[in-house]
N, CA and C atoms as a LAMMPS dump frame, in Angstrom:
ITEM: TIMESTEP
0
ITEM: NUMBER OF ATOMS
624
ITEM: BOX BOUNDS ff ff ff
-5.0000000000000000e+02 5.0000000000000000e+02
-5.0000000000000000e+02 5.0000000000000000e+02
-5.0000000000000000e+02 5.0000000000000000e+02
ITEM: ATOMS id mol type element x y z
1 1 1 N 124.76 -56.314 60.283
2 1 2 C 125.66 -55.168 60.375
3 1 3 C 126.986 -55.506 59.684
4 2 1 N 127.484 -54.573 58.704
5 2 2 C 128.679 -54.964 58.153
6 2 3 C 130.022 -55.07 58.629
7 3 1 N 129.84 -54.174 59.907
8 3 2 C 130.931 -53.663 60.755
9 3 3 C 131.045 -54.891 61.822
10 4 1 N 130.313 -56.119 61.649
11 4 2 C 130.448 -56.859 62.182
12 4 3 C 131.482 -57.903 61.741
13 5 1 N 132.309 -58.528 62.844
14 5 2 C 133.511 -59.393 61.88
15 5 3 C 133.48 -60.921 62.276
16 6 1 N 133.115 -61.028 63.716
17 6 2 C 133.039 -61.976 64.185
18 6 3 C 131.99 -61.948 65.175
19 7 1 N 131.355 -63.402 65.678
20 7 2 C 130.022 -63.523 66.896
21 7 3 C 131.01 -64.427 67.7
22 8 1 N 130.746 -64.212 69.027
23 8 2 C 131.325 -65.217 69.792
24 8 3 C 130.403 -65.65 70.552
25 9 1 N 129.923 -67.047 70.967
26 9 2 C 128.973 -67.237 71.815
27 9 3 C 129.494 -68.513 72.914
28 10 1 N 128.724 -67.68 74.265
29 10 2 C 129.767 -68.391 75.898
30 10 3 C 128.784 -68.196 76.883
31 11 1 N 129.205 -69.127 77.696
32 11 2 C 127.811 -69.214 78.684
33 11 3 C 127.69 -68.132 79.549
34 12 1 N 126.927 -67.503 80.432
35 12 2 C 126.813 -66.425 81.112
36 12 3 C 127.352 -66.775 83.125
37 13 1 N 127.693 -68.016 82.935
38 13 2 C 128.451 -68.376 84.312
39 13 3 C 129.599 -69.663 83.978
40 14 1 N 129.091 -70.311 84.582
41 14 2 C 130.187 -71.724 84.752
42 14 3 C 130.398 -72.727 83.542
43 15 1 N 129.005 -72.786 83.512
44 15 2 C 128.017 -73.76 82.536
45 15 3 C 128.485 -72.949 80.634
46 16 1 N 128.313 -73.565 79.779
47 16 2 C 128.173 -73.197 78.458
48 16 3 C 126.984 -73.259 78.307
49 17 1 N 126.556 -73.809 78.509
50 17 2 C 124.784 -74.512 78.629
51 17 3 C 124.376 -75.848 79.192
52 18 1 N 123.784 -75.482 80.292
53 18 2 C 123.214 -76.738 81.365
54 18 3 C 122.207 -77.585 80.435
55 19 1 N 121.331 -76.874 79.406
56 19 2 C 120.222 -77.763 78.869
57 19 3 C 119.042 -76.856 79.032
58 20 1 N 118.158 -77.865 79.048
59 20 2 C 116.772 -77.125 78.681
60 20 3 C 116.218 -76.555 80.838
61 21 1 N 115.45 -75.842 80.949
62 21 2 C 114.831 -76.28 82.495
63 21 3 C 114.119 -77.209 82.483
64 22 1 N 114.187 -78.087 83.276
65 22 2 C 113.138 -79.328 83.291
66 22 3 C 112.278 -79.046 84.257
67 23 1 N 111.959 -78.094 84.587
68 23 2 C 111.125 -77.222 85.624
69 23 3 C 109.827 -77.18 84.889
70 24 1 N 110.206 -76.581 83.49
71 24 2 C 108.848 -76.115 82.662
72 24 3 C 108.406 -76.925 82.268
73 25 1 N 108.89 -78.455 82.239
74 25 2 C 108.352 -79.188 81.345
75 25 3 C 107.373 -79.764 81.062
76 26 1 N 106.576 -79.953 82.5
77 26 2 C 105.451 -80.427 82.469
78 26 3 C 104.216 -79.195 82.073
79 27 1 N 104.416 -78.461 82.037
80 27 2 C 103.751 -76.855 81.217
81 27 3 C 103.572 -77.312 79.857
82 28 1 N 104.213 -78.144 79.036
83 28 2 C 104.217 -78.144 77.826
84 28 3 C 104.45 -79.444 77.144
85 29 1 N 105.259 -80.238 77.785
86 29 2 C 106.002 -80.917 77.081
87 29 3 C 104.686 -82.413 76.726
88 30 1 N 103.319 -82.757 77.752
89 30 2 C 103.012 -83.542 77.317
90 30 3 C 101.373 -83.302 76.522
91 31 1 N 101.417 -82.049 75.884
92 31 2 C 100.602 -81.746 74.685
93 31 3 C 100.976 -81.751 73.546
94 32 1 N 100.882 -82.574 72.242
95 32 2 C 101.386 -82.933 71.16
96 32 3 C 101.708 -81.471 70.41
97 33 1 N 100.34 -80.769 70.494
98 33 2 C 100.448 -79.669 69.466
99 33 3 C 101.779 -78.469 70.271
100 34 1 N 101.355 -78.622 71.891
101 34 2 C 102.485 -77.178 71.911
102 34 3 C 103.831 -78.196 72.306
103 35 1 N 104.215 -79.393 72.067
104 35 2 C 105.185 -79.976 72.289
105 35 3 C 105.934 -79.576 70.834
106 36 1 N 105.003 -79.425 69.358
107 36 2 C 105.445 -79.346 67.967
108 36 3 C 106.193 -78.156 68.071
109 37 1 N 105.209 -76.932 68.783
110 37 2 C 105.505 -75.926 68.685
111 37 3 C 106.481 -75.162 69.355
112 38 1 N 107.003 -75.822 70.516
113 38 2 C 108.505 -75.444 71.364
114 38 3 C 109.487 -75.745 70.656
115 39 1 N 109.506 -76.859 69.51
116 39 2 C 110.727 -77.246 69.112
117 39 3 C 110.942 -77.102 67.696
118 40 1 N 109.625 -77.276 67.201
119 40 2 C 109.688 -76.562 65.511
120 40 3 C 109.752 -75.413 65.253
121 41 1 N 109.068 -74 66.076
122 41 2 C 108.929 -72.569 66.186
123 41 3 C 110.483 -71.834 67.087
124 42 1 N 110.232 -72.348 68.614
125 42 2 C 111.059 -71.659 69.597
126 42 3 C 112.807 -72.484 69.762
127 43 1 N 112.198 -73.138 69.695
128 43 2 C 114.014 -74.365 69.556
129 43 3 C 114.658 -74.019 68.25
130 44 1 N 113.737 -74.456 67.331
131 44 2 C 114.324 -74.504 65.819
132 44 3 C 114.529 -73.154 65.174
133 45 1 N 113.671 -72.478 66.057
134 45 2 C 113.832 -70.941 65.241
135 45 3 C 115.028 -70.184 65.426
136 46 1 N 115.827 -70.497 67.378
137 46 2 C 116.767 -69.844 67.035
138 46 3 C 118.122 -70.482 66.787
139 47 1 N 117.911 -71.591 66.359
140 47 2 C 119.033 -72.429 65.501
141 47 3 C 119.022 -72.086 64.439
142 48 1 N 118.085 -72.264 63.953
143 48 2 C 118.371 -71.905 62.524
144 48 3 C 118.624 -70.222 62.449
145 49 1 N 118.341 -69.233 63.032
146 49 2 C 118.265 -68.028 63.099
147 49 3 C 120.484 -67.762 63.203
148 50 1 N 120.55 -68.976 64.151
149 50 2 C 122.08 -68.861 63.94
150 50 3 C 123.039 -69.636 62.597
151 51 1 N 122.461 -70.6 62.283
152 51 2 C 122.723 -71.224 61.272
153 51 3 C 122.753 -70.738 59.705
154 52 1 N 122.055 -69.562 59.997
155 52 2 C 121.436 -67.945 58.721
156 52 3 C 122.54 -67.019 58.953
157 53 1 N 123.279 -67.05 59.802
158 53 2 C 124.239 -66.12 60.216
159 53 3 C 125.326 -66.066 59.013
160 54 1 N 125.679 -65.005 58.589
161 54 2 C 126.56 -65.242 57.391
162 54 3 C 127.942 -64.571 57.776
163 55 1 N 127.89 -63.982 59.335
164 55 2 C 128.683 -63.849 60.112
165 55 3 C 129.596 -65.149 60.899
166 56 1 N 130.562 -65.237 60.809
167 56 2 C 131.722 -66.698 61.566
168 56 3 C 131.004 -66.384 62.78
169 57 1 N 130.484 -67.337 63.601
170 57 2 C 130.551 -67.76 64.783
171 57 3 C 131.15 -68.632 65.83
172 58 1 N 132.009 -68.211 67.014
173 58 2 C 133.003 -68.825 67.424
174 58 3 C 132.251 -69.509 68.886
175 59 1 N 132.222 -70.56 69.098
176 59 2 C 131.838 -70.581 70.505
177 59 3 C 133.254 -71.722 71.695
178 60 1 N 132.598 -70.281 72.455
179 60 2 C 134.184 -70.177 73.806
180 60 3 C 133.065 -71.583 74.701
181 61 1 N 133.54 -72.758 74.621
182 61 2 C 132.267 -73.956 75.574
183 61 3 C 133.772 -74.16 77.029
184 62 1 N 133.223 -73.658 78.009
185 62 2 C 133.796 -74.664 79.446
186 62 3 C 132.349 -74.912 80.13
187 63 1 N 132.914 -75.633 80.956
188 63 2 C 131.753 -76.558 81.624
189 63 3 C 131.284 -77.143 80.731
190 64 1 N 129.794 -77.493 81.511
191 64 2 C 128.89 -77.784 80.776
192 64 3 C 128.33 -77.712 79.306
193 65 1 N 128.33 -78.554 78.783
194 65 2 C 127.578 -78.531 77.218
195 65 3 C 126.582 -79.404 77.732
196 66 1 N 125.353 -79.742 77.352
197 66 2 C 124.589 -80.791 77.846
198 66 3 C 123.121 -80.06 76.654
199 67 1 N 122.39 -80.957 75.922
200 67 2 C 121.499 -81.156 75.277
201 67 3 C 121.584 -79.904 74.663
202 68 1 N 120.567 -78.675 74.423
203 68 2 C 120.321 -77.787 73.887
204 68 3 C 121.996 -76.798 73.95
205 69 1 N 122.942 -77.62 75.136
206 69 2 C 124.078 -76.383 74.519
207 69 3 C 124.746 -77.206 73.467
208 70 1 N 124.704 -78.808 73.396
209 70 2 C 125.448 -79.515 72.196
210 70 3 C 124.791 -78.673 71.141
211 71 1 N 123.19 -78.361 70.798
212 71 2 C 122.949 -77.745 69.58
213 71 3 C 123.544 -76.693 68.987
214 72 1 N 123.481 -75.825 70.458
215 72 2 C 123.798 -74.343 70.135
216 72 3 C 125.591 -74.468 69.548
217 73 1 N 126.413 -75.166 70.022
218 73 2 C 127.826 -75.255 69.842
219 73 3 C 127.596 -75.828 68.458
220 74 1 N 126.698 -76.764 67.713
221 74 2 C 126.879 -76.965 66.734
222 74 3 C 126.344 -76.124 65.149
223 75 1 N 125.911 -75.102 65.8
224 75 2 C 125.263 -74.033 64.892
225 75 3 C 127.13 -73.028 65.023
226 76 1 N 127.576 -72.831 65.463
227 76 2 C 129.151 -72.396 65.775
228 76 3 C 130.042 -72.801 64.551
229 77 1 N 131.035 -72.169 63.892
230 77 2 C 131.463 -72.046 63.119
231 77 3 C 132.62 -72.693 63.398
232 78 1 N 133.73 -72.463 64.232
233 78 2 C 134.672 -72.826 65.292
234 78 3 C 134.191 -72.777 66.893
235 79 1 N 134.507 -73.982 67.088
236 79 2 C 133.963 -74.385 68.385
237 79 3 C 135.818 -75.009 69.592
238 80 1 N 135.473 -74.011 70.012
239 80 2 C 136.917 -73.696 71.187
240 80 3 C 136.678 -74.299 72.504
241 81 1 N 137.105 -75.071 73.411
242 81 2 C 136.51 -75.826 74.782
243 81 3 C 137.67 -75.773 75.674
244 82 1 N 137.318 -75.996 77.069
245 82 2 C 138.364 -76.003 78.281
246 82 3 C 138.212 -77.021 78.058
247 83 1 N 139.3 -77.334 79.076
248 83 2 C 139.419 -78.881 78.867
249 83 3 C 138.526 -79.472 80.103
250 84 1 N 137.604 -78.821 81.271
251 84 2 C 136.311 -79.086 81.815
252 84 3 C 135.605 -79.124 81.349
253 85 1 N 135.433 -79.146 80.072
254 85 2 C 134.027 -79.052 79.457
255 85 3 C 134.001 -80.632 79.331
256 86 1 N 132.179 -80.523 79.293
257 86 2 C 131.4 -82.293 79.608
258 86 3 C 130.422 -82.109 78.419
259 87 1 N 130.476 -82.93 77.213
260 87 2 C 129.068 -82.692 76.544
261 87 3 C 128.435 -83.909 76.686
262 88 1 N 127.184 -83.869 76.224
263 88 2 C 125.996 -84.921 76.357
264 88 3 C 124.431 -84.695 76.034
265 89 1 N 124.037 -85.65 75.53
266 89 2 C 121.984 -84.908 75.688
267 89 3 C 121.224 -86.222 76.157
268 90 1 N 121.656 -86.443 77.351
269 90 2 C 121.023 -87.507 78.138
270 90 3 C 119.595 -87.707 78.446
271 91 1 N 119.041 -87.068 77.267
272 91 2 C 117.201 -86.944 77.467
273 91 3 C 116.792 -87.921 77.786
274 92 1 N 116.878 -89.254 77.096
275 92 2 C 116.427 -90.837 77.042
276 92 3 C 116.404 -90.733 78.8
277 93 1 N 117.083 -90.169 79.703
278 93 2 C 116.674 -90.649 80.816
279 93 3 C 115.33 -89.968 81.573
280 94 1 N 115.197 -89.002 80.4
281 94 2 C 113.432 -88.085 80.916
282 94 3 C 112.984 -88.779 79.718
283 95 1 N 113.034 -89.816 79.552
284 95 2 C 111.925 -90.639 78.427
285 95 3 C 111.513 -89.562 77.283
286 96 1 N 112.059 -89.222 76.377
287 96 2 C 112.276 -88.497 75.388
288 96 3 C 112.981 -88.504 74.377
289 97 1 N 112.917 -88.574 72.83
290 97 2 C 113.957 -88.632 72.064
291 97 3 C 114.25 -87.06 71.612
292 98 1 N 115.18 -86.563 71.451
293 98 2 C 115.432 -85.491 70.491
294 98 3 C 114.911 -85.392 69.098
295 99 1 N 114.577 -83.939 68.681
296 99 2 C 113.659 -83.159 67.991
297 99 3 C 114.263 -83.695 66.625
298 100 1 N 113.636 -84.458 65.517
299 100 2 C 114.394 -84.814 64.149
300 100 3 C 115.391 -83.639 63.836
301 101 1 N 115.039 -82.281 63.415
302 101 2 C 115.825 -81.25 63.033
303 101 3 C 116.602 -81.11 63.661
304 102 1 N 116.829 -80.946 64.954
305 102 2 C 117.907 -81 65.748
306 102 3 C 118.78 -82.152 66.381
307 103 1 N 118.509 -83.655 65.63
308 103 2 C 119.147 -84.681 66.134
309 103 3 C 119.846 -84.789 64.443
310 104 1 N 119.457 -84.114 63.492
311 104 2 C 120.07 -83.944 62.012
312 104 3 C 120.938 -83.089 62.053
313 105 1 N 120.986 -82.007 62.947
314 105 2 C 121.94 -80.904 63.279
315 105 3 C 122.976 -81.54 64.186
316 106 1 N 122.824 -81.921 65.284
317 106 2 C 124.27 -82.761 65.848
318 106 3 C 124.652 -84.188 65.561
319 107 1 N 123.646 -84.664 64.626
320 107 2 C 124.475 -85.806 64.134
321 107 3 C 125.621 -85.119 63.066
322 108 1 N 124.795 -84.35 62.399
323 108 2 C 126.095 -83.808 61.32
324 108 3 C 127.193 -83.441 61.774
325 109 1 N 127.115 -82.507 62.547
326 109 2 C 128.426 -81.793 63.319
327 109 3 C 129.328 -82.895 64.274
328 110 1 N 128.519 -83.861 64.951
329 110 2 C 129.668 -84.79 65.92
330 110 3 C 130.045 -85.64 64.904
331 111 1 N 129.152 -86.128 64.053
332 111 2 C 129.441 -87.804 63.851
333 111 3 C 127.879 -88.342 64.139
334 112 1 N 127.827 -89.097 63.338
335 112 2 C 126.767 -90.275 63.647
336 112 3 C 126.871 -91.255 64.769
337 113 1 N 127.85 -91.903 64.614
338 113 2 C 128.547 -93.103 65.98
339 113 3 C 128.241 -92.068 67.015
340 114 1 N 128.863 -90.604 67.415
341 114 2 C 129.081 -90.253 68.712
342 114 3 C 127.637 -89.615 68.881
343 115 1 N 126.599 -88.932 68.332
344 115 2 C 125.554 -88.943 68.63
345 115 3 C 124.698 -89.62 68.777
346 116 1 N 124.589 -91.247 67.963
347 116 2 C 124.215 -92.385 69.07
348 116 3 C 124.77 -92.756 70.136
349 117 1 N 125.584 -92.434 70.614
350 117 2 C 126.333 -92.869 71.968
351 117 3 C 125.695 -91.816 72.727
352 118 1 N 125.528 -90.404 72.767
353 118 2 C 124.736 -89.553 73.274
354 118 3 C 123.526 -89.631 73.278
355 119 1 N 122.74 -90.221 72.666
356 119 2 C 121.342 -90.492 72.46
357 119 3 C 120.827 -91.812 72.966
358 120 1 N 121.301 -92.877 72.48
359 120 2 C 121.382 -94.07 73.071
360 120 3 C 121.777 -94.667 74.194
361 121 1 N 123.183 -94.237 74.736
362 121 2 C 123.468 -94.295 75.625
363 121 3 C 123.439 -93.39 76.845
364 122 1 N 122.95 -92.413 76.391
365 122 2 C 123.348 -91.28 77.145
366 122 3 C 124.439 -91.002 77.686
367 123 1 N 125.347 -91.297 77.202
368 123 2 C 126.892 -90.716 77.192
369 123 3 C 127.233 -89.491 77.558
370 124 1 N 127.797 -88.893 78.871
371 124 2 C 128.628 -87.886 78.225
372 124 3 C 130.14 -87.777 78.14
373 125 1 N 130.93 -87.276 77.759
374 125 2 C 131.948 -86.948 76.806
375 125 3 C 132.943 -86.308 77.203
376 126 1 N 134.144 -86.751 77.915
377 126 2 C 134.751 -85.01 78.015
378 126 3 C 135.43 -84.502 77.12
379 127 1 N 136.066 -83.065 77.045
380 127 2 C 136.568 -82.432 76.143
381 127 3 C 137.521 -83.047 75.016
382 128 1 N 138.056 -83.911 75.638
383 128 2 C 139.346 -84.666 75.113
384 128 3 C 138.502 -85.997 73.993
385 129 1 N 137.854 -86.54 74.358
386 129 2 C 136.815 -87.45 73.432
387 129 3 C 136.084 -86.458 72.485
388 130 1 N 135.555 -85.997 72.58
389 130 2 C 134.838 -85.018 71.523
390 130 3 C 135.657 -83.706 70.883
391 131 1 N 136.657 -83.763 71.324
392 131 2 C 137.661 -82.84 70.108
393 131 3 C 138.464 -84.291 69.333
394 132 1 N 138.082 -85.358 69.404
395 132 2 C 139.252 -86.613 68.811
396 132 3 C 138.181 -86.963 67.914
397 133 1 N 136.647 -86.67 67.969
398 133 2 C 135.727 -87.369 66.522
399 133 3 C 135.567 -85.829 65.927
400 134 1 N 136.211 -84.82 66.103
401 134 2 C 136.382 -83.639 65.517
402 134 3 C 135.158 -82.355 65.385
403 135 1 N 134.952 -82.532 66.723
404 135 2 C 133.466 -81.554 66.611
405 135 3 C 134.631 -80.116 66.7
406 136 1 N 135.586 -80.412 67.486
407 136 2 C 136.104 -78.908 67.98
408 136 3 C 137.749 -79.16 67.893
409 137 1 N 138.344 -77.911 68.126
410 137 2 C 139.693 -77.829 68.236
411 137 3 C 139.925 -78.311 69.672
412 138 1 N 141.62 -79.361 69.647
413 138 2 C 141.829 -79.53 70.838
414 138 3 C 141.726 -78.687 72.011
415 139 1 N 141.286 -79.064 73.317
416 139 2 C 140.943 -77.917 74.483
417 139 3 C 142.245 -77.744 75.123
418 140 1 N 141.623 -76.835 75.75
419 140 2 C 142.687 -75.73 76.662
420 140 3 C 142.796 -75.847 78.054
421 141 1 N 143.417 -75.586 79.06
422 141 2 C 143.259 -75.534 79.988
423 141 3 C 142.341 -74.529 80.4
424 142 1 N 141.201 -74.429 81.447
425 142 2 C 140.128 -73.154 81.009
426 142 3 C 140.863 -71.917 81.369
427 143 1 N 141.982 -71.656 82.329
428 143 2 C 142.621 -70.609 82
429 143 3 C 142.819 -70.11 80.755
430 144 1 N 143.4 -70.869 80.018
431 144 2 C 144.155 -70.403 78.497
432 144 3 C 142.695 -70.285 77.823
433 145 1 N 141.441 -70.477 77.825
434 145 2 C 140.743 -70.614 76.78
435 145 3 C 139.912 -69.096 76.564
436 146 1 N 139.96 -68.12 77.162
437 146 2 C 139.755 -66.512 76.851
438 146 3 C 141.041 -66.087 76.062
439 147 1 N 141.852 -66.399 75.885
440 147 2 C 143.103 -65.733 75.059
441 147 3 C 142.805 -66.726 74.133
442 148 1 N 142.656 -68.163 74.123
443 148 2 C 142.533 -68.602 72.43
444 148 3 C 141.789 -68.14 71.686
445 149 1 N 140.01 -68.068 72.713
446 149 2 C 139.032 -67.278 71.662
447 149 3 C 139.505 -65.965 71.217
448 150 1 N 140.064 -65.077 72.17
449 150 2 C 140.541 -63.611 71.771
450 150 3 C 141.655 -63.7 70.496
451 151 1 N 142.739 -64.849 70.489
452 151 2 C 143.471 -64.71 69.373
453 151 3 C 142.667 -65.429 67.977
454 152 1 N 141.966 -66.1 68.024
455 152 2 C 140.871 -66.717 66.882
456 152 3 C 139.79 -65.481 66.542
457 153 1 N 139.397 -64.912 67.356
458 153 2 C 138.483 -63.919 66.573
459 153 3 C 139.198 -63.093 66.199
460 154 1 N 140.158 -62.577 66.89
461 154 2 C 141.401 -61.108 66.155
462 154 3 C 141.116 -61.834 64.798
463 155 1 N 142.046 -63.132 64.601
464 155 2 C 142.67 -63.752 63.446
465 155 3 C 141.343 -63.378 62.271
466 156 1 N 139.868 -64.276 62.563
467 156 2 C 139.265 -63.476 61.899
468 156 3 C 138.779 -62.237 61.519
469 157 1 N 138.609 -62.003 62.055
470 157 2 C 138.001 -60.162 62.417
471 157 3 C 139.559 -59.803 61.021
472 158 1 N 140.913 -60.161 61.288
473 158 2 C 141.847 -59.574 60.168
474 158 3 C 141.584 -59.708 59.203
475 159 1 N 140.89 -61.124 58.647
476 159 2 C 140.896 -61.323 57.066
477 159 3 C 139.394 -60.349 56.715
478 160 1 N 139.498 -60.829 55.128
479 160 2 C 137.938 -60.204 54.453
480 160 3 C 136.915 -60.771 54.692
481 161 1 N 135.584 -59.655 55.431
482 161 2 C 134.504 -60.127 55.431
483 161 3 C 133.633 -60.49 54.487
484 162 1 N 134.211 -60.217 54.015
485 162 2 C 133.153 -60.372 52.227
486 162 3 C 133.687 -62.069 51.999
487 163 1 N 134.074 -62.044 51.862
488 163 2 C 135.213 -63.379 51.863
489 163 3 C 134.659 -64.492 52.931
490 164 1 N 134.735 -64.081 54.158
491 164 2 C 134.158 -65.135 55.46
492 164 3 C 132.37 -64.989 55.41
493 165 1 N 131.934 -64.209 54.871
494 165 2 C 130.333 -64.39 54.616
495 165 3 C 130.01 -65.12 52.935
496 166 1 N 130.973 -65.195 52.23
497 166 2 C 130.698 -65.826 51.176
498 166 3 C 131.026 -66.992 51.352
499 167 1 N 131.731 -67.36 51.815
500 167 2 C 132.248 -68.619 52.354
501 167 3 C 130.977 -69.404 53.101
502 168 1 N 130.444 -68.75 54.397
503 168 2 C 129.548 -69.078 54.67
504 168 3 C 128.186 -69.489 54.163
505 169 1 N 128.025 -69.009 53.436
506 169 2 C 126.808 -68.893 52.212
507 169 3 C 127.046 -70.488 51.606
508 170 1 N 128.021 -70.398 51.289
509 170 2 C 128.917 -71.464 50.225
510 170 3 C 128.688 -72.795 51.321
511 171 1 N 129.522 -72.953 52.403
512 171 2 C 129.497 -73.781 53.065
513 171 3 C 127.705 -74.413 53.665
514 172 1 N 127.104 -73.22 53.841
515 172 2 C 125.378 -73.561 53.94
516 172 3 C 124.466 -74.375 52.696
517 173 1 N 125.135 -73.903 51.859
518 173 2 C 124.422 -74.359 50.466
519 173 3 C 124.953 -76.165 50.208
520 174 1 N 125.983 -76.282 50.675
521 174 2 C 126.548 -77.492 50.098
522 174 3 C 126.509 -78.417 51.505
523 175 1 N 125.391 -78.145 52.675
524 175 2 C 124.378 -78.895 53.735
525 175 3 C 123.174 -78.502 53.163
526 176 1 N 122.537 -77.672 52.625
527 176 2 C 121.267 -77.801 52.225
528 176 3 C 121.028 -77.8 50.982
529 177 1 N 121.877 -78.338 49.451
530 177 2 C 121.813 -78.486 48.823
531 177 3 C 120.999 -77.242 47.851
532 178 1 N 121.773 -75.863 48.114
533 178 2 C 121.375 -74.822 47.273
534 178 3 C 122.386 -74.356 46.704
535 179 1 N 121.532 -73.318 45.773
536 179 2 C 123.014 -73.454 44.898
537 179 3 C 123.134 -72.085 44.915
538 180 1 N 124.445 -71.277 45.282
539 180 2 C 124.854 -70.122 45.957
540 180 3 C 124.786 -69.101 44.541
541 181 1 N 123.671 -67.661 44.606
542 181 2 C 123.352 -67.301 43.342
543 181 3 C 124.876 -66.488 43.675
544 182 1 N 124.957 -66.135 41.797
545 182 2 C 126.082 -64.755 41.108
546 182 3 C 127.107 -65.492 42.15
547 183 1 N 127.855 -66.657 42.484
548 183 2 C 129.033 -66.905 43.072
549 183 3 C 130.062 -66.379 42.955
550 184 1 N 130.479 -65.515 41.519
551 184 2 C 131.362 -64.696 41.599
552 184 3 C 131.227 -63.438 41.297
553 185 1 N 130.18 -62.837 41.628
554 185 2 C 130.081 -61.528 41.254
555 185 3 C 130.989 -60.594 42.353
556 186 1 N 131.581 -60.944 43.236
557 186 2 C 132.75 -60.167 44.212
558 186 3 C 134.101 -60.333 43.358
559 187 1 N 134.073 -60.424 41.895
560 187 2 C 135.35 -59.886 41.402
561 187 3 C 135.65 -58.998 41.651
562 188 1 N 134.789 -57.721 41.408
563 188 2 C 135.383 -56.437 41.086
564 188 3 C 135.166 -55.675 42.272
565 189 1 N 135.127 -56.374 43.322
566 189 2 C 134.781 -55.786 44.956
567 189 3 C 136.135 -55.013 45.153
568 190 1 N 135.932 -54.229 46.097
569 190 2 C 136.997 -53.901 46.685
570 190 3 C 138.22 -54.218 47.624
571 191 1 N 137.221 -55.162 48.34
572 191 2 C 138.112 -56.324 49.434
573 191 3 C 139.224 -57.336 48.345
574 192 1 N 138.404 -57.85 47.205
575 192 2 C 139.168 -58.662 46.539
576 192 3 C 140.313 -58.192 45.642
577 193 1 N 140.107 -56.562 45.179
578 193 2 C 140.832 -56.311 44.668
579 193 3 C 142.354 -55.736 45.632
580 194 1 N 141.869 -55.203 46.65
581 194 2 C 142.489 -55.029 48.166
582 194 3 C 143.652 -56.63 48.405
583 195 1 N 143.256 -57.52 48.501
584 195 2 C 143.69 -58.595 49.335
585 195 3 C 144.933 -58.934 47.926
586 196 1 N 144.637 -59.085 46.71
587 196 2 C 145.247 -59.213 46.007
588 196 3 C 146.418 -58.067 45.525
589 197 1 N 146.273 -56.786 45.253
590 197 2 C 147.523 -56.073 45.328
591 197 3 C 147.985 -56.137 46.722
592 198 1 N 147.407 -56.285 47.798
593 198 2 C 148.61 -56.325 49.256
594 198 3 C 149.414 -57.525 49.097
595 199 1 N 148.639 -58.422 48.593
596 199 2 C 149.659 -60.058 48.625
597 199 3 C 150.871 -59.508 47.215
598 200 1 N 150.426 -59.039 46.457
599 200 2 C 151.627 -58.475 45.177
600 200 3 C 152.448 -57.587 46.005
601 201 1 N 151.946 -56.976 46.541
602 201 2 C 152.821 -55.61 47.016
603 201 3 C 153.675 -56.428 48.717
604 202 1 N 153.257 -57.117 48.903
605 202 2 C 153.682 -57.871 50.12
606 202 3 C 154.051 -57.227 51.631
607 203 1 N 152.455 -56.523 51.49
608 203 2 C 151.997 -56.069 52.659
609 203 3 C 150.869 -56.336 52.995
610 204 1 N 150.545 -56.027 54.179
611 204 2 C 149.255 -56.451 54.845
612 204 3 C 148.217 -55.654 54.484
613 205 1 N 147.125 -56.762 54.142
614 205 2 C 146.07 -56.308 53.454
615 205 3 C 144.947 -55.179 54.504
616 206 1 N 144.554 -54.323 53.553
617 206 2 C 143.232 -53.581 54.629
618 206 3 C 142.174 -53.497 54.096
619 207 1 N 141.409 -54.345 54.966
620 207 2 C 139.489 -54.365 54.745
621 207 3 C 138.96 -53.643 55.51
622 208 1 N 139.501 -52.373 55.567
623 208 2 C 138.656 -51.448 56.714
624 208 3 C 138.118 -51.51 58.159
């Protein structure tokens, strides 16, 4: 949808994301073929389904981050935290390693060092350690952290979308080594021609 400017994604209670249920696990987890298929099809599908997003995605994390929410925060464009927030993917203690595609996805985004410390050690992290190896902006007190996300998405939502989805494109291509077609064919757009007489005219630009 074009009318879209920004995604924000936040947990539906306390938690950002507790993790996987370890309820189901024995349902699935010790058959090779549907073990492939939870994490190459249903895991990976909607990571990457967010990672395709050519929309900014902001994610608001208090509490809990823990395994599958470290992923989801790292598919996030800007990643915003209380300062309660705990991350970690302490699987190794259910005798398990994390999914290659998705241990390639938060190694990139934390760091290598701090996702072996999460993996290896099973570490977790609080807010203040994992905004210092730069996964996220320094945290908030969780009071303050609904008005930061609200003033970060305004902020985007103001500039050009054409602009923050090309960007995106751009920034995807140069992790998966593609090469972003017609890169400048938004010369003669309207947003660009927009953003540039408001900055001459030295008023605030309008992208509709």
């Amino acid at each position: 949808n074009p009318q879209v400017r920004c995604v924000v994604v936040q947990g539906a209670g306390e938690a950002f994301c507790a993790g996987g249920d370890i309820s189901e696990y024995p349902a699935f987890r010790f058959d090779p073929v549907q073990l492939e298929a939870f994490h190459e099809e249903e895991v990976w599908g909607g990571l990457q389904a967010m990672l395709a997003c050519d929309v900014p995605i902001v994610a608001s994390i208090a509490g809990t981050c823990m395994g599958a929410g470290v992923e989801i925060a790292s598919c996030c464009d800007v990643r915003l935290a209380a300062d309660n927030a705990k991350f970690g993917a302490p699987i190794a203690k259910l005798g398990f390693p994390m999914a290659p595609k998705e241990a390639q996805l938060v190694s990139a985004a934390l760091g290598m060092h701090t996702a072996r410390r999460m993996l290896l050690e099973a570490a977790v992290l609080n807010a203040h350690e994992v905004a210092a190896v730069g996964f996220m902006a320094p945290p908030v007190p969780a009071a303050q952290l609904p008005q930061l996300v609200q003033r970060t998405t305004q902020r985007i939502a103001s500039l050009a979308p054409q602009a923050a989805r090309l960007n995106k494109q751009t920034l995807r291509s140069l992790v998966c080594g593609e090469v972003v077609p017609s890169p400048y064919a938004y010369a003669a757009s309207a947003e660009h021609q927009e953003g540039i007489a408001a900055f001459l005219a030295k008023r605030v630009p309008n992208f509709g």
